[in-house]
C-alpha positions as CSV (number, residue, x, y, z in Angstrom):
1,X,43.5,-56.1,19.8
2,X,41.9,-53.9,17.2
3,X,44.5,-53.2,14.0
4,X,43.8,-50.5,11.3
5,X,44.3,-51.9,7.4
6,X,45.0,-49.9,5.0
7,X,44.8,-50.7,1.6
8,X,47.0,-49.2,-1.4
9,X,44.1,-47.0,-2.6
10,X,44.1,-44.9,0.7
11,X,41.0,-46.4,1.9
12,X,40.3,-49.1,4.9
13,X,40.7,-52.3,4.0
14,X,38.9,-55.7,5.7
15,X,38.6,-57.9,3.1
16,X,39.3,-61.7,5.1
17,X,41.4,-64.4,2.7
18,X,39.1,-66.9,1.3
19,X,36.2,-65.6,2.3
20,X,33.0,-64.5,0.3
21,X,31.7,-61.2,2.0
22,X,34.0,-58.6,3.8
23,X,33.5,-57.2,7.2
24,X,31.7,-53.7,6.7
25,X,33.3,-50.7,8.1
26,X,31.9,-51.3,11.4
27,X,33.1,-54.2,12.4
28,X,31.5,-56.2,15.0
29,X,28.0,-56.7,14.6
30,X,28.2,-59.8,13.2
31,X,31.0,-59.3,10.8
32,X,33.6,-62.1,11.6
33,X,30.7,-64.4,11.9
34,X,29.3,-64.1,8.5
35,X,32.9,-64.3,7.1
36,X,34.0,-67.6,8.5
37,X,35.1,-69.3,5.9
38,X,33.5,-71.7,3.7
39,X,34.7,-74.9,4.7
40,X,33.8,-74.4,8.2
41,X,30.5,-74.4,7.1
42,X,27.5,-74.1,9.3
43,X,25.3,-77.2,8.3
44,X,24.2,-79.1,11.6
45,X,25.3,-83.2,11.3
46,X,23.1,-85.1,12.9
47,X,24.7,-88.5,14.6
48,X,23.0,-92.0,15.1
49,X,21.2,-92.0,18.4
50,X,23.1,-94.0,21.1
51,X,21.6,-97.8,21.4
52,X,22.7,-100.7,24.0
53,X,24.1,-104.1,22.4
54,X,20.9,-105.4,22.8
55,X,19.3,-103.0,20.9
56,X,22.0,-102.7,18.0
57,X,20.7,-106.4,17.4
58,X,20.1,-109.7,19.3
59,X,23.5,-110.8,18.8
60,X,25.6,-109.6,21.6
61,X,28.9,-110.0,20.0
62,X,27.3,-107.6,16.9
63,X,26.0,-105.3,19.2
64,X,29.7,-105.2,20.6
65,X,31.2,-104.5,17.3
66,X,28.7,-102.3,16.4
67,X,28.5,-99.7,19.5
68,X,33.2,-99.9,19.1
69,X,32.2,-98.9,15.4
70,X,29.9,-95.7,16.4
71,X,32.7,-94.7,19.2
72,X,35.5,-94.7,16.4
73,X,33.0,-92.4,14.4
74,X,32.8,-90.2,16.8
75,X,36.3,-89.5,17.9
76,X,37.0,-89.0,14.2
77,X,34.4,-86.6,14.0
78,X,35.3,-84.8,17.1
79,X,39.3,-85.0,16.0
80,X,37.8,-83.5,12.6
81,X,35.6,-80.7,14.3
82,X,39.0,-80.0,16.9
83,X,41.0,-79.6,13.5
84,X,38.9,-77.4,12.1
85,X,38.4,-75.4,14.6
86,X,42.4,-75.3,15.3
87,X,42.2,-73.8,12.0
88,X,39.7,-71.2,12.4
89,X,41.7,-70.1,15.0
90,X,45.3,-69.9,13.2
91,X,43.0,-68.0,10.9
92,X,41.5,-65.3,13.0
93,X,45.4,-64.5,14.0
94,X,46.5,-64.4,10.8
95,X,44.1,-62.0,10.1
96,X,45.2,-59.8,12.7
97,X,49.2,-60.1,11.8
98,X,48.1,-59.1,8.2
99,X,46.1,-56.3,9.6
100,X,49.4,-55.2,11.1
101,X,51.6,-56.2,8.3
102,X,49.9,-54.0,5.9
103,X,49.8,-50.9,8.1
104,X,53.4,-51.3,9.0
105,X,53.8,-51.2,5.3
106,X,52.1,-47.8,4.6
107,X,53.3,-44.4,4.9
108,X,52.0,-41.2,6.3
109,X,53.0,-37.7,6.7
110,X,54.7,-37.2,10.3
111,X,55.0,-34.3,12.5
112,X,58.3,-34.7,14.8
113,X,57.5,-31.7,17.9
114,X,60.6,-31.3,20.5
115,X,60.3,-31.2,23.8
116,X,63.1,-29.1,24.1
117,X,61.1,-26.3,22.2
118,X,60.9,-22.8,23.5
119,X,58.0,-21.7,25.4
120,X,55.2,-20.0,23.9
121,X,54.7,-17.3,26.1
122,X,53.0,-14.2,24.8
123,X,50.1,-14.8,24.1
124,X,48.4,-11.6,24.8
125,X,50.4,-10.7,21.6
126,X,48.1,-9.6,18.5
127,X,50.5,-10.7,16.1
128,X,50.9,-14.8,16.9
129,X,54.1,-16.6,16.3
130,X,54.9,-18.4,12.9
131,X,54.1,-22.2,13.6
132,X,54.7,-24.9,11.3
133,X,52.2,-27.5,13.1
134,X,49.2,-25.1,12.7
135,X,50.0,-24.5,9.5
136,X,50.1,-27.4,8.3
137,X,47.4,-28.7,10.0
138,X,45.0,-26.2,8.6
139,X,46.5,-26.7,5.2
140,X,45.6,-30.7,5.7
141,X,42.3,-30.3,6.8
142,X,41.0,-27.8,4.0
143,X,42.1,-30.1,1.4
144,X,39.8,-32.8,3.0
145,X,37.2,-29.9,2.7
146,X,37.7,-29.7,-0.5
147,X,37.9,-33.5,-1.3
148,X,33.9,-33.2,0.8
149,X,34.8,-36.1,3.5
150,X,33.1,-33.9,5.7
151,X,29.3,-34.9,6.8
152,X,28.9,-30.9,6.1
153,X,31.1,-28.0,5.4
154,X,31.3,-25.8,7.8
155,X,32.4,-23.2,6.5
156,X,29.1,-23.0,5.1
157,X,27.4,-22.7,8.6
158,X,25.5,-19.9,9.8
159,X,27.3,-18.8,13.0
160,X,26.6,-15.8,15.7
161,X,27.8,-14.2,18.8
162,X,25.2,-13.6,21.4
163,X,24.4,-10.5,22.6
164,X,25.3,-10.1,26.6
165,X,28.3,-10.0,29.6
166,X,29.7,-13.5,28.6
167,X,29.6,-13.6,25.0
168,X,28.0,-17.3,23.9
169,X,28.8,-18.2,20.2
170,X,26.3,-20.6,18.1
171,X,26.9,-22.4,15.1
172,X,23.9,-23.4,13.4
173,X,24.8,-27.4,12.2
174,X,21.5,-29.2,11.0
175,X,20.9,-32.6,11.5
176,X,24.0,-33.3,12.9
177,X,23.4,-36.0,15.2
178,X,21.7,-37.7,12.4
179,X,25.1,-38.0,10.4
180,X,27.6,-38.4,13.9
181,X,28.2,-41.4,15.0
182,X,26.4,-42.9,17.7
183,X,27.2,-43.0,21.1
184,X,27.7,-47.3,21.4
185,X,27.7,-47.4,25.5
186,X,26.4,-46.3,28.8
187,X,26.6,-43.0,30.4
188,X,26.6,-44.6,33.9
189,X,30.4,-45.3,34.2
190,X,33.2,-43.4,33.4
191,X,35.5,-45.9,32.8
192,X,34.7,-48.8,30.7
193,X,36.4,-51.1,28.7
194,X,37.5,-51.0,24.8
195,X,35.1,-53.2,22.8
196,X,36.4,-53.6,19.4
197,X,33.2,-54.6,18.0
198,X,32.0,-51.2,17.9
199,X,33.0,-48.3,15.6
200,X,36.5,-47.4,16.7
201,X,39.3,-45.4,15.2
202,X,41.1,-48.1,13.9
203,X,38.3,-48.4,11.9
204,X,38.2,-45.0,9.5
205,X,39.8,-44.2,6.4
206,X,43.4,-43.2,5.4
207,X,42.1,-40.5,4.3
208,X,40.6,-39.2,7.1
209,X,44.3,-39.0,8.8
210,X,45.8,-35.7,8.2
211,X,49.9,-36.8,9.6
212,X,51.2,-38.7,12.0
213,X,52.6,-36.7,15.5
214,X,55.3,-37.9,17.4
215,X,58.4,-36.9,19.2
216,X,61.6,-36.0,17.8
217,X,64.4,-38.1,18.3
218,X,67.1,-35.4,17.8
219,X,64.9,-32.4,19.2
220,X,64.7,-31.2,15.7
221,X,61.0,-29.7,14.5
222,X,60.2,-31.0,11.4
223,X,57.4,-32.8,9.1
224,X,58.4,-35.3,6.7
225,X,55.5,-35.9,3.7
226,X,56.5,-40.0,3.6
227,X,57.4,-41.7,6.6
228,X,57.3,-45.5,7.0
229,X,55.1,-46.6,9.9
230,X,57.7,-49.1,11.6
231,X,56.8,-52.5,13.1
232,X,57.2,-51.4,16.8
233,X,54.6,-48.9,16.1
234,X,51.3,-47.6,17.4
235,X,51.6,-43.9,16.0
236,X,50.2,-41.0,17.7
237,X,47.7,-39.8,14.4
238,X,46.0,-36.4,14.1
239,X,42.3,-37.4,12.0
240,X,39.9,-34.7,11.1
241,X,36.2,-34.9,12.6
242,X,34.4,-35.5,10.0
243,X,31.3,-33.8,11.9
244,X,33.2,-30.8,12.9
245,X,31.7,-27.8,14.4
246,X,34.5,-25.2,13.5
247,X,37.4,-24.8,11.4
248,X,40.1,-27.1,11.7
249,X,38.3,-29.9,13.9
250,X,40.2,-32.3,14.7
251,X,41.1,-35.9,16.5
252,X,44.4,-36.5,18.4
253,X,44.4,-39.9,18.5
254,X,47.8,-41.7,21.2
255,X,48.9,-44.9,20.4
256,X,46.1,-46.0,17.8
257,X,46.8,-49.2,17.0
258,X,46.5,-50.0,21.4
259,X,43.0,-49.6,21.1
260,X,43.0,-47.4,24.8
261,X,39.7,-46.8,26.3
262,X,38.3,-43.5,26.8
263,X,40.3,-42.4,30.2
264,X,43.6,-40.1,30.9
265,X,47.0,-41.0,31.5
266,X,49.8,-38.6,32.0
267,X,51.7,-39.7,29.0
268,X,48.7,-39.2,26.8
269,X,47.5,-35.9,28.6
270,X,51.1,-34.7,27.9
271,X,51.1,-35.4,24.5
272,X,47.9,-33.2,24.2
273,X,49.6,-30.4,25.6
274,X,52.5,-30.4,23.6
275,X,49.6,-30.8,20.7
276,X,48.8,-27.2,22.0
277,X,52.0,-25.7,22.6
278,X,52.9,-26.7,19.0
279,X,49.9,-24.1,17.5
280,X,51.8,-21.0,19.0
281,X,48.4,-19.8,18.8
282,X,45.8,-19.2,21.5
283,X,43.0,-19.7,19.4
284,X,43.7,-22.9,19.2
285,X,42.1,-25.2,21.7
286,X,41.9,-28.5,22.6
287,X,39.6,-30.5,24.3
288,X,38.7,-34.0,26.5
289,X,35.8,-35.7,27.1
290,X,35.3,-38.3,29.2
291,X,32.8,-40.8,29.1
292,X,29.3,-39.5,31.2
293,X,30.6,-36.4,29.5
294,X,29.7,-36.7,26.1
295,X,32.6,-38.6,24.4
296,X,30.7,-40.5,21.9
297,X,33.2,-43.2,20.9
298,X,35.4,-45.3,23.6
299,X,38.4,-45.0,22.4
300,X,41.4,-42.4,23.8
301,X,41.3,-39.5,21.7
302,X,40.9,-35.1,22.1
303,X,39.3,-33.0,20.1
304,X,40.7,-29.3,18.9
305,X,40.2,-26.5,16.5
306,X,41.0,-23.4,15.4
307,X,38.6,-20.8,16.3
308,X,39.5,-16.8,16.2
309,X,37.1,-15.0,19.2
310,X,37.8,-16.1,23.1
311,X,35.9,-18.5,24.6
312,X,33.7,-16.9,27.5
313,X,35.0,-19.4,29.9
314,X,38.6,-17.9,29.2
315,X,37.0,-14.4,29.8
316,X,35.9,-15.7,33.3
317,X,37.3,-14.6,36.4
318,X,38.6,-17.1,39.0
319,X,40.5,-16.8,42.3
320,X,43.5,-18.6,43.5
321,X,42.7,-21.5,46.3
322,X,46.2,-23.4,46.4
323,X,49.7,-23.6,44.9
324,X,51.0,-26.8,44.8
325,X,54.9,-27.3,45.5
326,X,55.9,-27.6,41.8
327,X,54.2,-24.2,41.3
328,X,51.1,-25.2,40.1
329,X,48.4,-22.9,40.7
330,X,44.8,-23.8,41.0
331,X,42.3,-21.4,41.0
332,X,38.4,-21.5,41.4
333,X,35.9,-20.1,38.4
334,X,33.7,-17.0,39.5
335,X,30.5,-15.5,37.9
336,X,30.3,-18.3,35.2
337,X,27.4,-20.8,35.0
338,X,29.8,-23.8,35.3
339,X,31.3,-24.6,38.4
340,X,35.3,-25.6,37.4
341,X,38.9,-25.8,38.6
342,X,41.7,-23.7,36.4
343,X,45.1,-24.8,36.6
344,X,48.4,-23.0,35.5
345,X,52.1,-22.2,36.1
346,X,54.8,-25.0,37.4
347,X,58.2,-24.9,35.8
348,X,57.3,-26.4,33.1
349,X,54.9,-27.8,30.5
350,X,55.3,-31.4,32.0
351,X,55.0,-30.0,35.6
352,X,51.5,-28.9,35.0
353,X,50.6,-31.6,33.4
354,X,51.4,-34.3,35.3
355,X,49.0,-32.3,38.0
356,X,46.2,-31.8,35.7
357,X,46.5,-35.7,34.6
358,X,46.5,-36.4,38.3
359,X,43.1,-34.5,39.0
360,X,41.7,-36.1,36.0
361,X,42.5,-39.8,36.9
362,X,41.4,-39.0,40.5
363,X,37.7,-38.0,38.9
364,X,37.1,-40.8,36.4
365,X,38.8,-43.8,39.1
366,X,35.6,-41.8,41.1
367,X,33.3,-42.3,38.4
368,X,33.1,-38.4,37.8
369,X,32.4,-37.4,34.1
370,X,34.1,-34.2,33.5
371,X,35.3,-32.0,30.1
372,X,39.2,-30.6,30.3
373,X,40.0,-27.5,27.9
374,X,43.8,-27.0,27.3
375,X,43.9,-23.0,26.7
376,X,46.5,-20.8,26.3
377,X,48.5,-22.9,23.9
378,X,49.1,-25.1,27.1
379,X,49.5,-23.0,29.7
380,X,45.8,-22.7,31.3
381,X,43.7,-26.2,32.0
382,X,40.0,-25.9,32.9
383,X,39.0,-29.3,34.4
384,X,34.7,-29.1,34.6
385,X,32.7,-31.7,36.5
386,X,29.5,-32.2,35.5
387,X,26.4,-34.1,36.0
388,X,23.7,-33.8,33.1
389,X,24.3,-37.0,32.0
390,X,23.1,-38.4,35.5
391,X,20.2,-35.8,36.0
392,X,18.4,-37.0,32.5
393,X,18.6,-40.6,33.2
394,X,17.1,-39.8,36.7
395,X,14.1,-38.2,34.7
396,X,15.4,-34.4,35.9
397,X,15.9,-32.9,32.5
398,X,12.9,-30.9,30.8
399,X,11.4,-32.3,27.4
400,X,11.6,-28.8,25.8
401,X,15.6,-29.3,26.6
402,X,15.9,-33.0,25.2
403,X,14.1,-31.5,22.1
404,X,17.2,-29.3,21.3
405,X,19.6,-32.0,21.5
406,X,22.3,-30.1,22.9
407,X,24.7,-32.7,24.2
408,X,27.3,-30.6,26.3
409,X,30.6,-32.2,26.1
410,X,33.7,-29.6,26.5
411,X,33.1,-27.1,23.7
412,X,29.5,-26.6,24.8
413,X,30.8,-25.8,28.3
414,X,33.1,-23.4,27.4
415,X,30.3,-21.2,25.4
416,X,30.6,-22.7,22.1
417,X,27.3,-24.5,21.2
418,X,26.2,-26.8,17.8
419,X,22.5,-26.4,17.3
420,X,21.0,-28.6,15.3
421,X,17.5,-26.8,14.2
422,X,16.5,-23.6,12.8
423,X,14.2,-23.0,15.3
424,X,16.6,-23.2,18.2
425,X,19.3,-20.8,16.8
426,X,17.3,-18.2,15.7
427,X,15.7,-18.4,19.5
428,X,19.2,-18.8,21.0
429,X,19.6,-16.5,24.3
430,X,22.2,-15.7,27.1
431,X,19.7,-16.4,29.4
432,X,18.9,-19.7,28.2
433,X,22.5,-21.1,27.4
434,X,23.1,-19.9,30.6
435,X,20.3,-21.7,32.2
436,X,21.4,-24.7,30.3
437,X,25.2,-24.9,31.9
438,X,23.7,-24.1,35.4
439,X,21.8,-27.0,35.2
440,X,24.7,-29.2,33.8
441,X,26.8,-27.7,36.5
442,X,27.6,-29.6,39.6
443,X,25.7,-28.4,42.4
444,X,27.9,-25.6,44.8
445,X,27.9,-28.4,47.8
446,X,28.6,-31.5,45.3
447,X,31.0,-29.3,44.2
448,X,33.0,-28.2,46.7
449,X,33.1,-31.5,48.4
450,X,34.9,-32.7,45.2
451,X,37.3,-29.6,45.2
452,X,38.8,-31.0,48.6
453,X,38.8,-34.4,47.9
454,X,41.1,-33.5,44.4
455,X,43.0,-30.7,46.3
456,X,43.6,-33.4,49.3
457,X,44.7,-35.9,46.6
458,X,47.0,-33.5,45.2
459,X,48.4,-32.4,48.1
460,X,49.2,-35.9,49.5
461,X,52.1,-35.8,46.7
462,X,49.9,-38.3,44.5
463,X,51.3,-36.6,41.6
């Protein structure tokens, strides 16, 4: 299991006991191999070729003494090689415990949200309520602006609303996917295993981590500058993106230290939606990708930001196709390019939840890559199927559109696009953003054969 070091100057930390070279901040290509350590060695022995008595010499009793003489060597070579590599592997654990050891032993900032809180529940308001999380937050994430650990600033960043009915906003970010990291796996399967040899987030600087975001114990709100991460843990960590596409990007990261793949569980779905409740503020999103659906890196996290216009999928207009018997509504979207479920209501923040994380297991176990946006500071889900990622390796996706290297993962689908070349913003339409999410869209019959199979699976009290 993957284990973030930190080291006292604030930065990641992989240096391996008596060992020449460290393990770059990648990890696994090769890392642990080129530090094994010296006296393992990697000089090949060669032993003496294996002869009868009669060809150790003509003397059988020599022959005798000589072929009980080469089967001592070996064993004592092989009992050498077996304790060697018994210590190799001691080593490779110690490694890990001092991984954990010297995370335990940091601090960082920690957010404690209640679950007890009060509702947020105007928020048609103009004036949005005071919130303590958002605040600091955005307070967090300009300072790293100002340190520059971003790949760009963003604030910098030529942005525009597009003229038309639904509103599309561009942000004008070039040569972004040449400073991202890669995607490091298929786009075939939804859900796929955590490889820790690829970039992870156990793998970034302390820096990068803005506070930590856990429950409170005592239902008291509160956020302490210098907590201890204690040895039972694997915190819950809010990290900025450092490729961000708006103000205040971003990571909620569950359980970091687990190493989860890339895939929803209720407790970590909930966690995001108490993420959004916290903000009191409905210009505050956040956002899940799933793998096929443009998460880049396979390892559970969600994405949000602060950003002040709607999003034109919020501005959509849907109609009501069942209620579940917690109170959950689910509604279908109308007159909007991407085909998509919208879920609210239920008695309470958990109730809708656990629905929403329910639809969302249902489509990834089905090998359905989807985006979810949690809206309304938690009180509107829209869960979006898609299928681009299926249609380009099937050779169905136009050159001119694989030029523009618009990957749409959840804020693309809800009308908020990252260009990456001049060209392409300044020629930036309704009509061909809209033509883009049509095609990305699930087809109507694909489509509404999945709506039954999720409303079937919700209604058979699967949730």
């Amino acid at each position: 299991m993957c284990r973030l070091l930190f080291s006292g100057n604030g930065r990641t930390d992989r240096r391996l006991p008596n060992a020449n070279k460290t393990m770059d901040r990648d990890c696994g290509r090769g890392q642990i191999g080129r530090a094994v350590p010296r006296e393992l060695g990697t000089k090949h022995q060669e032993f003496p070729t294996v002869m009868s008595g009669n060809q150790e010499g003509q003397d059988g009793n020599n022959g005798e003494r000589g072929g009980e003489e080469f089967v001592r060597d070996c064993l004592s070579k092989c009992r050498l090689l077996r304790g060697l590599l018994l210590i190799y592997l001691v080593y490779l654990v110690t490694l890990k415990m001092c991984r954990k050891i010297q995370w335990i032993g940091g601090e960082l900032p920690l957010y404690c949200f209640s679950k007890a809180a009060q509702e947020y529940t105007s928020p048609s308001d103009k004036k949005e309520p005071q919130s303590l999380f958002l605040d600091r937050l955005l307070k967090e994430w300009e300072d790293r602006r100002l340190r520059g650990l971003f790949h760009h600033d963003i604030t910098a960043c030529e942005t525009k609303i597009l003229p038309g009915e639904y509103g599309f906003m561009v942000v004008l970010v070039e040569g972004r996917d040449l400073k991202k990291r890669p995607t490091e796996f298929g786009l075939d399967k939804v859900l796929q295993p955590f490889d820790g040899r690829k970039f992870n987030f156990t793998k970034i600087g302390q820096e990068e981590v803005l506070f930590r975001f856990e429950e409170s114990e005592n239902d008291v709100v509160q956020y302490v500058q210098h907590a201890p991460v204690m040895p039972s843990a694997s915190p819950n960590v809010i990290a900025i993106n450092v490729s961000p596409i708006a103000y205040g990007h971003v990571l909620l990261i569950p359980h970091v230290l687990d190493c989860m793949p890339q895939r929803i569980d209720r407790e970590s779905f909930l966690l995001a939606m108490h993420m959004a409740r916290e903000a009191k503020n409905s210009y505050f999103r956040v956002g899940y990708n799933s793998l096929g659906a443009f998460a880049t890196i396979n390892h559970l996290h969600f994405q949000a930001y602060y950003l002040t216009e709607p999003f034109p999928v919020e501005k959509a207009p849907f109609q009501r196709i069942a209620t579940l018997g917690s109170g959950v509504k689910i509604s279908q979207l109308l007159h909007y390019p991407v085909r998509g479920l919208v879920l609210e209501g239920g008695s309470s923040l958990q109730d809708l939840s656990t629905v929403v994380s329910s639809a969302c297991i249902f489509l990834q176990d089905n090998n359905c890559p989807y985006n979810a946006l949690i809206s309304d500071s938690g009180k509107k889900i829209f869960l979006l199927p898609q299928w681009y990622a299926e249609k380009k390796a099937k050779g169905e996706v136009s050159q001119e559109i694989l030029e523009k290297q618009v990957n749409p993962a959840i804020w693309e689908l809800s009308g908020h696009f990252a260009l990456k070349r001049r060209q392409d913003y300044e020629e930036a339409s309704e009509g061909n953003l809209y033509s883009f999410l049509e095609m990305v869209s699930l087809s109507e019959e694909r489509f509404e054969e999945m709506k039954g199979d999720i409303l079937e699976f919700l209604a058979s009290g699967s949730c």
